[in-house]
C-alpha positions in Angstrom: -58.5 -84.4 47.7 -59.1 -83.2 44.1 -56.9 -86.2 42.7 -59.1 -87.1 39.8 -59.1 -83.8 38.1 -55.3 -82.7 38.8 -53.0 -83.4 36.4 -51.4 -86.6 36.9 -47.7 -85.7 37.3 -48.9 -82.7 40.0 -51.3 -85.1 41.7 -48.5 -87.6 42.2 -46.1 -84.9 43.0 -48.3 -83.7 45.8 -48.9 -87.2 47.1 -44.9 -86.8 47.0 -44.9 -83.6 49.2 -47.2 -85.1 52.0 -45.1 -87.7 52.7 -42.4 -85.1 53.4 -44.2 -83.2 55.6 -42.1 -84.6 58.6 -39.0 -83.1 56.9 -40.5 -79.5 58.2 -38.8 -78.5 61.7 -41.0 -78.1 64.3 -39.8 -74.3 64.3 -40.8 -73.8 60.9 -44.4 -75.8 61.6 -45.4 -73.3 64.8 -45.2 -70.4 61.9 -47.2 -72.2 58.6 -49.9 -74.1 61.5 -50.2 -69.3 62.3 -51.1 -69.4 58.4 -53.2 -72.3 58.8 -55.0 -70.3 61.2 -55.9 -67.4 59.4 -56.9 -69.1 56.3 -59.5 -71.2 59.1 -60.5 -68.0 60.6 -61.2 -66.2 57.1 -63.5 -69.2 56.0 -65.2 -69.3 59.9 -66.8 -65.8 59.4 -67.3 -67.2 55.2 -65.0 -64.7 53.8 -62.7 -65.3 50.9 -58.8 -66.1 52.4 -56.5 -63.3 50.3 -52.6 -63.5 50.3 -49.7 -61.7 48.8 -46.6 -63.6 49.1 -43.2 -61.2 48.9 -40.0 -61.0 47.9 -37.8 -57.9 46.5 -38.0 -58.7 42.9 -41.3 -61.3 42.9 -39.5 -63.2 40.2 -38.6 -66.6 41.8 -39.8 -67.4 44.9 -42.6 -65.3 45.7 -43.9 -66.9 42.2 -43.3 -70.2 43.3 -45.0 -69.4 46.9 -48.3 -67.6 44.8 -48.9 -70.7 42.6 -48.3 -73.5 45.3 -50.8 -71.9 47.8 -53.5 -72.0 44.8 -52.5 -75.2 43.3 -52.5 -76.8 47.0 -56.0 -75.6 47.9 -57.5 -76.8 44.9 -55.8 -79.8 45.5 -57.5 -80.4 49.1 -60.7 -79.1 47.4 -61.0 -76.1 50.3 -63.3 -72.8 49.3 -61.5 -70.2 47.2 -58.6 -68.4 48.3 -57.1 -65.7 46.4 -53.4 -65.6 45.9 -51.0 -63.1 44.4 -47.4 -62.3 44.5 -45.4 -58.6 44.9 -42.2 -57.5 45.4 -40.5 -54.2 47.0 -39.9 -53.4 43.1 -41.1 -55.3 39.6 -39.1 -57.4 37.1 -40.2 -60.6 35.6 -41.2 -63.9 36.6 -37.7 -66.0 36.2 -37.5 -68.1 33.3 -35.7 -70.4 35.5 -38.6 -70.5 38.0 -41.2 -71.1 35.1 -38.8 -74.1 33.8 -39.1 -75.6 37.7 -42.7 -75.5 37.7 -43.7 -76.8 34.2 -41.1 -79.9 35.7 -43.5 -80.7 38.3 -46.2 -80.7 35.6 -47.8 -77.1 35.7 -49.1 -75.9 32.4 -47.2 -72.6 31.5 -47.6 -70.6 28.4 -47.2 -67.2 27.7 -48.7 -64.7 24.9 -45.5 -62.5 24.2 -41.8 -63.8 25.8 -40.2 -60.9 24.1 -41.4 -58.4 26.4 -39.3 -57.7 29.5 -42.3 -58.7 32.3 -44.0 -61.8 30.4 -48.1 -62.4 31.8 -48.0 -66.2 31.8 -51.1 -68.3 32.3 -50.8 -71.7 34.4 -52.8 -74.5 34.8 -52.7 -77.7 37.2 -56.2 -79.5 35.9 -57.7 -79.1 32.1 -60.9 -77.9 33.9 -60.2 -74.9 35.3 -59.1 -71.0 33.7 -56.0 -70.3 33.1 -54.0 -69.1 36.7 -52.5 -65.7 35.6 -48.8 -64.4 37.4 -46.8 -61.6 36.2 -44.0 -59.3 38.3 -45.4 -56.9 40.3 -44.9 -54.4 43.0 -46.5 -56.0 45.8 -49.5 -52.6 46.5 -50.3 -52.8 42.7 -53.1 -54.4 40.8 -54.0 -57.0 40.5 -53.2 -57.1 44.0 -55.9 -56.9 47.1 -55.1 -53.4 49.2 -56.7 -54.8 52.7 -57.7 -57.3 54.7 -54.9 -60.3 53.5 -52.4 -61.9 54.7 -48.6 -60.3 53.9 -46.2 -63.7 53.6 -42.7 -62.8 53.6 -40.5 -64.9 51.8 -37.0 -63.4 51.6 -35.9 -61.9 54.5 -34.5 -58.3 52.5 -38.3 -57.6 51.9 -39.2 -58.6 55.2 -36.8 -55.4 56.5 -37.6 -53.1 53.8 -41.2 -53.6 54.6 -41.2 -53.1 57.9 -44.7 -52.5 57.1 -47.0 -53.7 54.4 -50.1 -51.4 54.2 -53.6 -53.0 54.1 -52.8 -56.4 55.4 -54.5 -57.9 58.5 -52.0 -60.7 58.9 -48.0 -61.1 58.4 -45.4 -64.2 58.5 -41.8 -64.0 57.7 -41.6 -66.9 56.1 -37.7 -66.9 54.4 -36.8 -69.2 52.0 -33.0 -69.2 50.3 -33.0 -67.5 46.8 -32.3 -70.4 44.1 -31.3 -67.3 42.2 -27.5 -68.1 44.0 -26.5 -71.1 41.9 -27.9 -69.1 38.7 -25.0 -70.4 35.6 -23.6 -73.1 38.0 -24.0 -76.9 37.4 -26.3 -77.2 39.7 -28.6 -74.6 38.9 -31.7 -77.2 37.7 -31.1 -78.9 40.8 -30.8 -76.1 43.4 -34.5 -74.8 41.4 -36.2 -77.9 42.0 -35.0 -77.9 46.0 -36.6 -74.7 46.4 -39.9 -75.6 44.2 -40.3 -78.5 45.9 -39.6 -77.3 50.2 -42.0 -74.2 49.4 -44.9 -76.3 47.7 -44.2 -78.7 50.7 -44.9 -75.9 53.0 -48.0 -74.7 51.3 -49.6 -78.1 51.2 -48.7 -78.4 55.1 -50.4 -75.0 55.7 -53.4 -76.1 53.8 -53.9 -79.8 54.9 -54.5 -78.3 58.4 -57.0 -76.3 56.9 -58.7 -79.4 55.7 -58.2 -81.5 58.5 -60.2 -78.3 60.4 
């Protein structure tokens, strides 16, 4: 594991995460060990692993689902895989989603937060270039047009793509939308749940991957 060179909060947050790994139900586990699987298969026949993880908006968790996968493989220290994030239509990377990761210890900064779609830059270890995420539709660039993997993570993109063009592998993989307890008291709270099951999930996926 690339512990030396992570940050020290997200190193020890990951630690964390792999402890939990037992809280996964062994439903949810047959579908990320399928996305194990495809990332092993991708680096069999030594091609680089792409993914585009979805949601409606890509504000919250498709965000949160992009920058786990990336921060999780560096983390196991597995070849590069490319990950993005797209929705059925663009807004802006939450605020509120940007606040739970830069909890966890992600680097986050931004050029110009007066715009309505911010490009922020994020980084998990001082060594490496900055990670760029920005709201998207999910078959616009940056984003790869074949040959990746389609992870669904809200189940209204999951039904208004019945199907995602290009992609040579798809999950529904729902998650519930933090974006429900938005002005509540619990809103902080309900964030870091979500930022911390879908990280869990990613590092699952991945630690197979290594353990391959």
């Amino acid at each position: 594991m690339n512990t030396q060179k992570l940050f020290k909060n997200i190193s020890n947050f990951c630690k964390n995460l792999e402890e939990e790994f037992d809280l996964i139900s062994s439903t949810r586990k047959e579908k990320l060990l399928t996305l194990t699987q495809y990332f092993y298969d991708k680096f069999e026949k030594e091609e680089t692993p792409k993914a585009i993880v979805i949601c409606t908006h890509n504000s919250r968790r498709s965000h949160l689902g992009q920058v786990w996968l990336a921060a999780a493989a560096y983390y196991y220290q597995l070849p590069e895989i490319q990950t993005f994030s797209g929705g059925t239509e663009a807004t802006a990377f939450n605020p509120k989603a940007v606040e739970t990761l830069a909890r966890v210890g992600f680097e986050i900064t931004s050029a110009d937060l007066d715009v309505s779609n911010p490009v922020y830059k994020i980084r998990w270890s001082e060594d490496m270039k900055p990670y760029q995420t920005f709201s998207k539709k999910y078959d616009e660039p940056p984003n790869p047009k074949e040959k990746f993997a389609a992870i669904m993570v809200c189940s209204e993109a999951d039904e208004a793509c019945p199907f995602v063009l290009g992609c040579d592998f798809r999950l529904s993989l729902p998650f519930n939308d933090p974006k429900d307890f938005d002005g509540t008291e619990v809103e902080s709270q309900k964030y870091d749940e979500r930022c911390r099951q879908i990280g869990r999930e990613m590092l699952f996926v991945l630690s197979r991957v290594k353990k391959h």
